[in-house]
N, C-alpha and C positions, 0 to 999 in steps of 0.2 A: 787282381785275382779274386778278391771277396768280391766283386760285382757276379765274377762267372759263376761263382760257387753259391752265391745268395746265403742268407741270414738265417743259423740254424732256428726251426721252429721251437714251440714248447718244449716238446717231447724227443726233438731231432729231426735233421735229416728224412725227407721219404725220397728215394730216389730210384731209377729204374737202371740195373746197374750197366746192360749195356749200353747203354749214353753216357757213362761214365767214363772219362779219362784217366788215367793212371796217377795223375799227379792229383784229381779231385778224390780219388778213393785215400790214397795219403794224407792227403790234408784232415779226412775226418781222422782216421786214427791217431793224428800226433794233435789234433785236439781231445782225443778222449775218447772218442765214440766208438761204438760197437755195434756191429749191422747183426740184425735178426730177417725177418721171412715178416712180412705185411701182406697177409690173403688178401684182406680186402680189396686195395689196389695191387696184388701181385707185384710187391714193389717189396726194397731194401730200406727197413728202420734202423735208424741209428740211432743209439739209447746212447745214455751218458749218466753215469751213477754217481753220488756224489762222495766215494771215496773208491780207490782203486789199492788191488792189492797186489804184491811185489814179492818179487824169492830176489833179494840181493845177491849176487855170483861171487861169494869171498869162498876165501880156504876153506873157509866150518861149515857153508853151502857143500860143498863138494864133499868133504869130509860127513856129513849125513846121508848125504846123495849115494855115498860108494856105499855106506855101513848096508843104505836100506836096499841098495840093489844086491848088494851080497846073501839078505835073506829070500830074496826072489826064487821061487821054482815054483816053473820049470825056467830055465834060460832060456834067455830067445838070442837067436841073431839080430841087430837093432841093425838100419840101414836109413838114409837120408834121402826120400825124394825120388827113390827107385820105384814108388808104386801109389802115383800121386792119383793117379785117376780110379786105382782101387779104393784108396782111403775117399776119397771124394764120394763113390758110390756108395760105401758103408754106411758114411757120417749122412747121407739124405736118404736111408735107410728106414722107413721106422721101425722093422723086425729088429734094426740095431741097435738103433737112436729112436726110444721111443717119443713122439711129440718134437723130435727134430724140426731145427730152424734153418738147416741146410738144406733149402729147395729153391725152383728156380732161380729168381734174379742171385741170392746167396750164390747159389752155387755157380753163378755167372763171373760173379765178383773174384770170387778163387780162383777161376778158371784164368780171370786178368793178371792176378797180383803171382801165378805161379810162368804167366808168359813172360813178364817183364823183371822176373827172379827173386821176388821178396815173397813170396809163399814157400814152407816148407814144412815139410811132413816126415814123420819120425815111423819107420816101420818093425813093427817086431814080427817076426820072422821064423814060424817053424814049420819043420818041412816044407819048404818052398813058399809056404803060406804066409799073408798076412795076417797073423794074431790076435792085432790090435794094433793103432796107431795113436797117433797125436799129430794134431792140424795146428802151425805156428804164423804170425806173421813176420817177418825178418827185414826188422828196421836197424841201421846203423846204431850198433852197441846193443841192442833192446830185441830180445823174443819175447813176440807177445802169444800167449798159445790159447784161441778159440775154442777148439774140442776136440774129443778124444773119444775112442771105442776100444772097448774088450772083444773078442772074440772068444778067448780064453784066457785064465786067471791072471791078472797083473801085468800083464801085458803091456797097457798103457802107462802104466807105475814105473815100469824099467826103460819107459821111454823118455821119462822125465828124467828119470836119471842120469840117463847118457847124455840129455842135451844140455842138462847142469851142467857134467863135468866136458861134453866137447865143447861148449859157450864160453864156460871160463876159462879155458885154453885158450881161446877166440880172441878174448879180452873182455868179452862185453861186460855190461854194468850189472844187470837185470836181468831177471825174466819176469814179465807181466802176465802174472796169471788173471787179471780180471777185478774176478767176486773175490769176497773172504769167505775163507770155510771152514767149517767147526774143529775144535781146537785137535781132534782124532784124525782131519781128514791129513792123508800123506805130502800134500803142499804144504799147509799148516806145519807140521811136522818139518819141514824141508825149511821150514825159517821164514814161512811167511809172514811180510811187514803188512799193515794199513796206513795208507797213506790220503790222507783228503785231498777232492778232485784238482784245489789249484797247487797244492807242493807235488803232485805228480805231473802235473803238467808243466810246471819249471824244472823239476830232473828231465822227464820225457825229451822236452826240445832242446836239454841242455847236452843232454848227451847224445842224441841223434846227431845236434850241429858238431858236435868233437870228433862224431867218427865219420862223419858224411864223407870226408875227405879223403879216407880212406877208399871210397870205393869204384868202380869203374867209370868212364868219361859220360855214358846215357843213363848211369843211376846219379850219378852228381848233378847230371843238365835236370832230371828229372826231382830231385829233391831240392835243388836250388831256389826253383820254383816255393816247392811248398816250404821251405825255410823262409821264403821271404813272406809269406802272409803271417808267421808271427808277427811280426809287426805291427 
């Protein structure tokens, strides 16, 4: 499989996403990587930072999670995945998402990873409206969550909350917010760890391969695969 995927560059991956497989877009992310928007060649950059940062999914997660969504107003109705191709429109928006990195091939990539059921998307919900969202990846045990838009106040705040506390219901380990961010912002808050890029990547695949088993017979065939280029 590394022969078909070839030897990430300096900088990562450039890749044009619809020639992408489902099992080669996997494989970047449980190496680390993170696709952005490359004008130049209208192509998907995969960066890879050298430390990644973590909201661990315990009791005291969830227990922040409820306190901080309890000061939230207005309430939203939050929903999973009912309004994937609106969030997708917002987030390569720039009225929304100013300097957004969600366009073409990006938005290609999403378009893959929500057909083959590992994209999900957190909607808050008033009056029939999409509010504000939050764009996740959904790997066995691990949300890793990309981006997020307001439409209105907090909205995406009370989206993170839900998917705290329905995640660690779930079971999962994690949620992989990324970047770190300052000690005020509401992840931070939420119990965000920093972990350097190779102890994230020995949890990462350690917990992907624990719950992979878990999941349906064409995500198993399909993760199988990228489990075995650990190796």
């Amino acid at each position: 499989m590394e022969s078909q995927l070839g030897q990430p560059e300096p900088h990562g991956w450039k890749d044009r996403a619809g020639a992408m497989s489902i099992e080669e877009i996997l494989v970047r992310y449980t190496r680390g990587y993170t696709p952005y928007y490359h004008p130049p060649a209208d192509s998907v950059l995969w960066d890879r930072k050298e430390v990644r940062a973590l909201i661990p999914l315990t009791a005291e997660t969830v227990a922040r999670a409820s306190r901080l969504s309890r000061t939230i107003r207005p309430r939203y109705a939050i929903r999973q995945n009912e309004a994937v191709e609106t969030v997708l429109a917002c987030l390569s928006d720039e009225r929304v998402k100013p300097r957004t990195w969600v366009r073409g091939p990006v938005l290609t990539l999403y378009q893959i990873l929500d057909e083959h059921g590992f994209l999900r998307t957190f909607e808050a919900m008033e009056n029939g409206r999409v509010a504000g969202a939050v764009l996740a990846i959904d790997l066995p045990g691990v949300l890793i969550i990309e981006s997020m838009f307001n439409l209105a106040p907090n909205a995406s705040k009370q989206c993170v909350c839900q998917a705290i506390q329905d995640y660690h219901e779930r079971g999962y380990v994690f949620i992989d917010v990324e970047n770190q961010h300052h000690a005020l912002h509401p992840l931070a808050r939420l119990g965000e760890k920093i972990f350097p890029m190779a102890e994230y990547l020995r949890l990462l695949r350690e917990t992907v391969g624990r719950f992979a088993g878990g999941c349906g017979m064409e995500k198993r065939e399909q993760l199988r695969l990228v489990l075995a280029s650990f190796t």
